[in-house]
N, C-alpha and C positions, 0 to 999 in steps of 0.2 A: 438140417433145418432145426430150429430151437424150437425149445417148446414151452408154454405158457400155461401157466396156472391160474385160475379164479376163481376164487373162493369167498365167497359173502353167508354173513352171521344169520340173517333175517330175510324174510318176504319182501321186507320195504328194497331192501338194497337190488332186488330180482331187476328192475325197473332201467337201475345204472348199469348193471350187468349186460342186460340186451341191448341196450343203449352202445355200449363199446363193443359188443359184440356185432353189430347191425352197422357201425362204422363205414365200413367200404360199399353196406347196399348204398347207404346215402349218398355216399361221393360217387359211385353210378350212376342214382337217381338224378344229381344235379348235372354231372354228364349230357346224361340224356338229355335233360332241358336244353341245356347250354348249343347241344349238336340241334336238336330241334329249332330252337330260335335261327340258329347261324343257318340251316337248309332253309326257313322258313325265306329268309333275308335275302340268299342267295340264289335262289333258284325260282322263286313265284315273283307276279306281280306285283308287289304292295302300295299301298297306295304311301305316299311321303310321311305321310302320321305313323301309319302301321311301321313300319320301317324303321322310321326313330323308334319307337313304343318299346320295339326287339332288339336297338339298337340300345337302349338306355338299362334295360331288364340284364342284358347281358354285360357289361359295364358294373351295373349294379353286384351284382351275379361274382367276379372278379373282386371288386373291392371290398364285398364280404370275406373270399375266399384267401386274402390278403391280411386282411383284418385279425383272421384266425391263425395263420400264416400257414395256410393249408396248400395245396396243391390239386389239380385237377389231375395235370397230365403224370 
């Protein structure tokens, strides 16, 4: 496996540092969402509004994740 170095001059730059380091919690984070919404959708009653609401979030959720030309899976 390789190895990476980071190395920042200043305080200010600490901020981007964790930023790129805290990377993959994020893409967990929205994961999570993502599997949340789709249980929510798939397994409860929702009523037709709620339904789209999870439906449209997660849609949205995707075309962000497109946008940045990111990856979930």
């Amino acid at each position: 496996m390789g190895k990476v170095t980071l190395e920042f001059d200043s305080v200010e730059e600490a901020e981007d540092i964790r930023n790129a380091l805290d990377g993959y919690k994020w893409k967990l984070a929205l994961w999570d969402l993502d599997q949340h919404l789709r249980n929510e959708m798939k397994f409860n009653n929702l009523s037709n509004e709620k339904y789209k609401a999870f439906e449209e979030v997660r849609e949205k959720i995707r075309e962000f994740i497109n946008d940045y030309q990111l990856q979930l899976d």
